[in-house]
GUKOLLO-526617 format. One record per residue (C-alpha): x, y, z. Coordinates in steps of 0.05 Angstrom, whole numbers, plus 5000, padded with zeros to 4 digits. Example, Ala and Ser with C-alpha at 12.3 -4.5 7.8 and 13.67 -1.06 7.14 Angstrom:
BEGIN
524649105156
527349795143
END
This chain:
BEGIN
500050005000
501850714984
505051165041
499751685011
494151355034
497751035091
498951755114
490851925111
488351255145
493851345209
490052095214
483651885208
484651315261
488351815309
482852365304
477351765307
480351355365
481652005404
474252235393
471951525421
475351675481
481651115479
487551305520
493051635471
498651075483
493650495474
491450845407
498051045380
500050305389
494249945356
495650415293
502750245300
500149615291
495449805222
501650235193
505749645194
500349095170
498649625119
505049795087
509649055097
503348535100
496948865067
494148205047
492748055118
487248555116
483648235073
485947525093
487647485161
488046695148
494946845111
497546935181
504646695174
506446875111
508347525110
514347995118
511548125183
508847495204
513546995174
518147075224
516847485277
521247935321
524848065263
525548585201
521449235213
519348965279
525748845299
527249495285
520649765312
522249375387
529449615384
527750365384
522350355431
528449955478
533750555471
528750955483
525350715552
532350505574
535651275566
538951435631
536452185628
529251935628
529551665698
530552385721
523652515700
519852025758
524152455801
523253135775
514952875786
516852645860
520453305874
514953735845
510253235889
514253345955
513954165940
505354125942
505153806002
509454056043
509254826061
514355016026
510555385965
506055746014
511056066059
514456305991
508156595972
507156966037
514557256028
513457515965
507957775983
510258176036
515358495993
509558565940
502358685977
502659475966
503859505897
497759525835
497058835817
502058535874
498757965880
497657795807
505157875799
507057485864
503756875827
508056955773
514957035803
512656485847
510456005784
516656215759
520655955825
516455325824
517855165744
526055275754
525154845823
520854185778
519154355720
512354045726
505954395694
500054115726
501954195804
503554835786
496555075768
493154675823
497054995877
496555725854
488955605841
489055335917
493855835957
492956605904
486156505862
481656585942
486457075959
485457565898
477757365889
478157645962
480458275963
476758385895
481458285835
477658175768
476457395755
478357415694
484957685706
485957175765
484956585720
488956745666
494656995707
494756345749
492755825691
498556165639
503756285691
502955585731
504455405650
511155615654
514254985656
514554775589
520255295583
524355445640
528755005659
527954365679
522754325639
520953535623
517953735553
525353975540
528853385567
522652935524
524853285458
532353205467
531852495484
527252405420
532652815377
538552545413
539753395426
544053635476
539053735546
543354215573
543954635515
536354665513
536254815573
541055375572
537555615505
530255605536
533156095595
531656775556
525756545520
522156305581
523656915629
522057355568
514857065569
515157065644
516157885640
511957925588
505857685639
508958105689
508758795645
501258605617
498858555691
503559165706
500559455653
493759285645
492559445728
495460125722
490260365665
484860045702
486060045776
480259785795
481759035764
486658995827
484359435885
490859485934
488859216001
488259446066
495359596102
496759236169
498959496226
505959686236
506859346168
513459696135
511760276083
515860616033
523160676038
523060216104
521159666055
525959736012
531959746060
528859016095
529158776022
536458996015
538058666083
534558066064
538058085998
544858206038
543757616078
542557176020
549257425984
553457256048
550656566049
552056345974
558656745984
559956336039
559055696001
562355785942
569456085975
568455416024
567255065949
573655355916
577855285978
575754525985
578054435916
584154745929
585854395987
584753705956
588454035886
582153785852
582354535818
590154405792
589754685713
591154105671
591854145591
586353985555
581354045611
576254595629
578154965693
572454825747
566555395744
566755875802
572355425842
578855635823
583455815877
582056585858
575056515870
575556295945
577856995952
573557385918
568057045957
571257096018
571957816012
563957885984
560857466054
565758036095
563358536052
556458276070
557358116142
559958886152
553359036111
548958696161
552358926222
554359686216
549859896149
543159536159
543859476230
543158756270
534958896275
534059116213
537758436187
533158006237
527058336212
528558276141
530957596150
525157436183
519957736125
523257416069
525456716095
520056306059
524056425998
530656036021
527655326009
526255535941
532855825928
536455265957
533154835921
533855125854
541755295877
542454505884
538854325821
541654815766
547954875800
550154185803
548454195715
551554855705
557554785753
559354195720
558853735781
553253235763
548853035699
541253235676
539652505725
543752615779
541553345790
533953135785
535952575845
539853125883
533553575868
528853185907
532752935962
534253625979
525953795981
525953196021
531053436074
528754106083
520853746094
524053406152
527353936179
521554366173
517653876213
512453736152
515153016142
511352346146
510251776121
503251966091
506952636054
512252066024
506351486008
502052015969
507952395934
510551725917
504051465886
502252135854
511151935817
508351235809
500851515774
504352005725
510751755710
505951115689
502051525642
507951835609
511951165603
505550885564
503751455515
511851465513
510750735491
504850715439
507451435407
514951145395
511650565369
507450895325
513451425302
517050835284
512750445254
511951125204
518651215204
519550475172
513950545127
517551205100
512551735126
517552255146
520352315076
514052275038
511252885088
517653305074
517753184997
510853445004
511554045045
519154205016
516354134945
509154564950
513755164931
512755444998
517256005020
522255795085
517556255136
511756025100
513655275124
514855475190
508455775198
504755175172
509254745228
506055185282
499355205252
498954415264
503254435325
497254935354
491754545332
495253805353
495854155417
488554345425
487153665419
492753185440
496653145508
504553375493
507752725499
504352425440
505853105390
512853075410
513752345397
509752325330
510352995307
518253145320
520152635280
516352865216
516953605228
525453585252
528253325188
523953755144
526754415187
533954155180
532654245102
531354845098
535555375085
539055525148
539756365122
531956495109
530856195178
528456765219
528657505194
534157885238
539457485257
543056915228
542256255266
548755835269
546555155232
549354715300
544355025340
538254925286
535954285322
535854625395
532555285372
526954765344
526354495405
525855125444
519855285386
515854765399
515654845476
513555545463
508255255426
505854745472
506255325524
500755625481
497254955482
496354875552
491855405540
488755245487
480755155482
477254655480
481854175525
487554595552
489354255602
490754895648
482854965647
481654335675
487254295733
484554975751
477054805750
478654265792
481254725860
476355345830
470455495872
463555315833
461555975806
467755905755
466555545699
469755295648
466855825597
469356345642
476756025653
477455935579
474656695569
480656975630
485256595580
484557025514
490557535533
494957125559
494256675483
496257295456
501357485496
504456795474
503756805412
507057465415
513457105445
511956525394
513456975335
519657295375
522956695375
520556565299
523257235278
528857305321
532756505320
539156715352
535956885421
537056115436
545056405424
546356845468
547656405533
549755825491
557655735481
END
C-alpha cells in the first residue's frame, strides 16, 4: 500500500480513536500496529488466514519489527529519562509540604502594596516553582489553591485571576527543567543542557511579558486589582525597601559563603590543579575562594554596621520563605551548570534536597512520602505508556517511509522557508488543542525535525543569522513555546481543567477559557519572537 494513503488512514484513526475516548498510548499502538500490517503485510487485511506468511508474520521479532522493538528499547532505557519520575516526586514533595506557601507569603510581603502585587506574586512564584520541577500541572493546582481565594478576596477581576494563574502555573514547558525539554532531546538525541541553557531567555521573556501586561493592564484600570488594606505596623515606603536589601544581603553572604568554602575545598584537595586539555572548574578556582571570601565580609559588615543587627533579623525574618526555594533551585541548576553532576543526577539531588528540608521543617511523614510517591508512580505511568504507543507508532511511520514522503510534500509545495514554518506551528497549535504533549512530540518531531533541517538555514528567521549547529535546539525551544500556548488552548487545555478542579463553583469552564484570551496572545507574541528573532536561543549558549 501507498504511504499516501497510509498517511490519511493513520490520521483518520488518530482523530477517530481520540474522539471515542481511547487513551493516547493504547491508540498510538494499535495504529502502530495498522501502519505496519498496511505497508509490509496488506494482504492480511483482507485475509487474516494468511497469518504466517508475510514479511511481518513469517518470522516474527524480526525485520521492521525488529527494528520497531529496538527503538522503543533505547528509548525507555535512556538514563536521562529516569530523572523525570524524580523531577514528578520533587514537584510532588513541594505541594505538600509548606514550602510553596510560605514563599508565597514572602513575596507577598515584599509585593502586597503595589497595583497588581498579588497577580505578579503568582507569577514570580510559578516562575520559582517551574525552575525548582519543571512540572505543569501541580503548578496550576496549587496557585488556584493558595492565590486565586486570595485575589477573588480582596476583589481582583476573575478574569484576570484565571488567566494569570492558569498561563503562569504553565511556565514549565520552558524554564528550565522543563520535562517537555528533556522529552524532545531524548527524542532528537539533542543536547538537554543546551536546551536548557537556550530555553533560559525565552522562558523569562514570556515570564516578564505576563508581568508587564498585569503591570500594565492594572495601572490603566485600577480597579481590576484594588490594593488592600495595610496592616498594622506593616513596613511602608523606603522602610521596605531597605528590609529587602537586608534580606537580599543576607542571601549574598550565604551563597558567598559556600562557594569560597567550594573553591577552597577544591584547592585543598588540588582537585582545581589546571591540567591541559581540561576545562578549569566553574566558580572554584583558587582565585575565586577569595573573591567570595571578601563578598560574605563585605556582607557581614553590611548586616552589622549598614543595615543594623534588627534591621537584618526583621528582614530575614519577612523574606525567609524564599530560602527553600532558592536552595533548592541552587542544588538543582547548580550541580548541571557547575559541572558537578548530569541532567539524572541533579533531578535525584533535586528531590532529596525537598525531602531534607520537609524534615527539617517538621512537615515530614510517612503519609506526605506514600501520596507523593503514588502521585511519581500515577504520572510517570502515564507518560511511560503514551511514551510507549507514540514511539511505536513514530516508528512504525518512520519504517513505512512517512517522514520523507511528508517533507517531499511540504519542501516541494513551493512554499517560502517562513511560509513552512508557519504551517509547522499552525498544526503544532491545533495538535495541541487536541492531544496531550507527549504524543505531539513523539509523533510529530520526528516528521516536522528533518523537514526544518532542510531548509535553508539563512531564510530561517528575519534578523539574525542562526548558526546551523544550534538549528535542532532552537526547534526544540519552538515547539515548547508552542505547547506553552497549548496548555491554553480551548477546548481541552489542560490548564482549564487542573484549575476548574481547586476553583470554587461559580467559575466555569466558559469563564476560565474566556480569563485565557490575553494571555494566548501574549504567547503567541513570544511565539513569533522566537520565529523572527532564532539567535535568542544563542546568546547564553557557548
Amino acid at each position: 500500500m501507498d504511504i499516501g494513503t497510509i498517511s490519511l488512514v493513520l490520521m483518520l484513526g488518530l482523530v477517530v480513536l481520540l474522539a471515542i475516548g481511547m487513551p493516547l498510548g493504547l491508540a498510538s499502538a494499535v495504529l502502530a500496529v495498522l501502519v505496519l500490517v498496511m505497508k509490509f503485510e496488506p494482504g492480511l487485511l483482507m485475509n487474516p488466514l494468511s497469518f504466517g506468511d508475510g514479511i511481518l508474520t513469517g518470522r516474527p521479532g524480526s525485520g521492521p519489527l525488529n527494528i520497531l522493538a529496538q527503538k522503543i528499547y533505547g528509548l525507555l532505557t535512556d538514563y536521562v529519562l529516569i530523572s523525570i519520575p524524580l523531577f514528578i516526586f520533587m514537584a510532588a514533595l513541594l505541594e505538600r509540604s509548606g514550602i510553596a506557601k510560605d514563599m508565597y507569603s514572602s513575596l507577598n510581603v515584599w509585593l502586597s502594596r503595589t497595583r497588581g502585587g498579588i497577580a505578579i506574586v503568582t507569577s514570580i512564584m510559578a516562575v520559582i516553582m517551574a525552575a525548582m520541577s519543571g512540572i505543569i500541572g501541580g503548578e496550576v493546582v496549587l496557585l488556584g489553591l493558595i492565590a486565586l481565594p486570595q485575589m477573588l478576596r480582596l476583589g481582583y477581576d476573575q478574569n484576570l485571576a484565571i488567566g494569570t494563574i492558569c498561563a503562569s502555573g504553565s511556565l514549565g514547558t520552558m524554564i528550565p527543567p522543563s520535562i517537555v525539554l528533556i522529552i524532545y532531546g531524548l527524542i532528537t538525541e539533542t543536547s538537554i543542557k543546551a536546551l536548557f541553557t537556550a530555553s533560559f531567555i525565552p522562558g523569562f521573556m514570556l515570564a516578564s511579558f505576563f508581568i508587564l501586561y498585569i503591570v500594565i493592564r492594572t495601572q490603566l484600570n485600577p480597579s481590576l486589582a484594588p490594593l488592600p488594606e495595610p496592616e498594622p505596623g506593616e513596613p511602608q515606603g523606603a522602610e521596605k525597601g531597605a528590609l529587602f536589601g537586608a534580606f537580599m544581603n543576607i542571601l549574598v553572604a550565604g551563597f558567598s559563603a559556600v562557594l569560597a568554602l567550594r573553591a577552597a575545598f577544591f584547592t585543598v584537595t588540588g582537585q582545581n590543579a589546571l591540567v591541559e586539555g581540561v576545562e578549569p572548574i566553574a566558580l572554584g578556582m583558587p582565585n575565586h575562594a577569595v573573591i567570595f571570601g571578601v563578598i560574605f565580609a563585605v556582607s557581614v559588615a553590611l548586616a552589622l554596621f549598614v543595615f543594623g543587627r534588627e534591621r537584618s533579623a526583621t528582614g530575614w525574618n519577612m523574606g525567609k520563605g524564599l530560602v527553600a526555594p532558592i536552595v533548592v533551585i541552587g542544588v538543582v541548576m547548580g550541580s548541571i551548570y557547575g559541572g558537578i553532576t548530569g541532567i539524572t543526577e541533579a533531578a535525584g539531588m533535586g528531590a532529596f534536597a525537598v525531602l531534607v528540608l520537609a524534615i527539617f521543617r517538621g512537615e515530614f511523614s510517612l503519609d506526605l512520602l506514600w501520596d507523593s510517591l503514588m502521585r511519581t508512580l500515577k504520572s510517570t505511568g502515564t507518560i511511560i505508556w503514551v511514551t510507549i504507543g507514540a514511539a511505536a507508532l513514530a516508528g512504525a511511520y518512520t519504517i513505512a517511509g512517512g517522514p520523507t514522503y511528508v517533507a517531499n510534500a511540504i519542501v516541494g509545495s513551493d512554499l517560502p522557508t517562513m511560509g513552512v514554518l508557519l504551517l509547522m506551528m499552525l498544526i503544532l497549535l491545533f495538535m495541541g488543542a487536541f492531544m496531550d504533549w507527549v504524543g505531539i512530540v513523539l509523533l510529530i518531531i520526528p516528521v516536522f525535525l528533518p523537514i526544518v533541517q532542510r531548509l535553508p538555514i539563512e531564510e530561517i528567521g528575519v534578523f539574525g543569522t542562526l548558526e546551523p549547529k544550534y538549528l535542532t535546539v532552537w526547534f526544540g525551544v519552538l515547539f515548547c513555546m508552542n505547547m506553552q500556548v497549548s496548555f491554553l488552548s480551548p477546548p481541552f487545555g489542560p490548564a482549564a481543567f487542573y484549575l476548574k478542579s481547586v476553583a470554587p463553583p461559580h467559575i466555569s469552564l466558559t469563564d476560565i477559557f474566556r480569563g485565557f484570551l490575553p494571555f494566548i496572545g501574549i504567547q503567541l507574541i513570544a511565539l513569533s519572537v522566537l520565529l523572527l528573532w532564532p539567535p535568542i536561543i544563542e546568546i547564553l549558549l557557548p
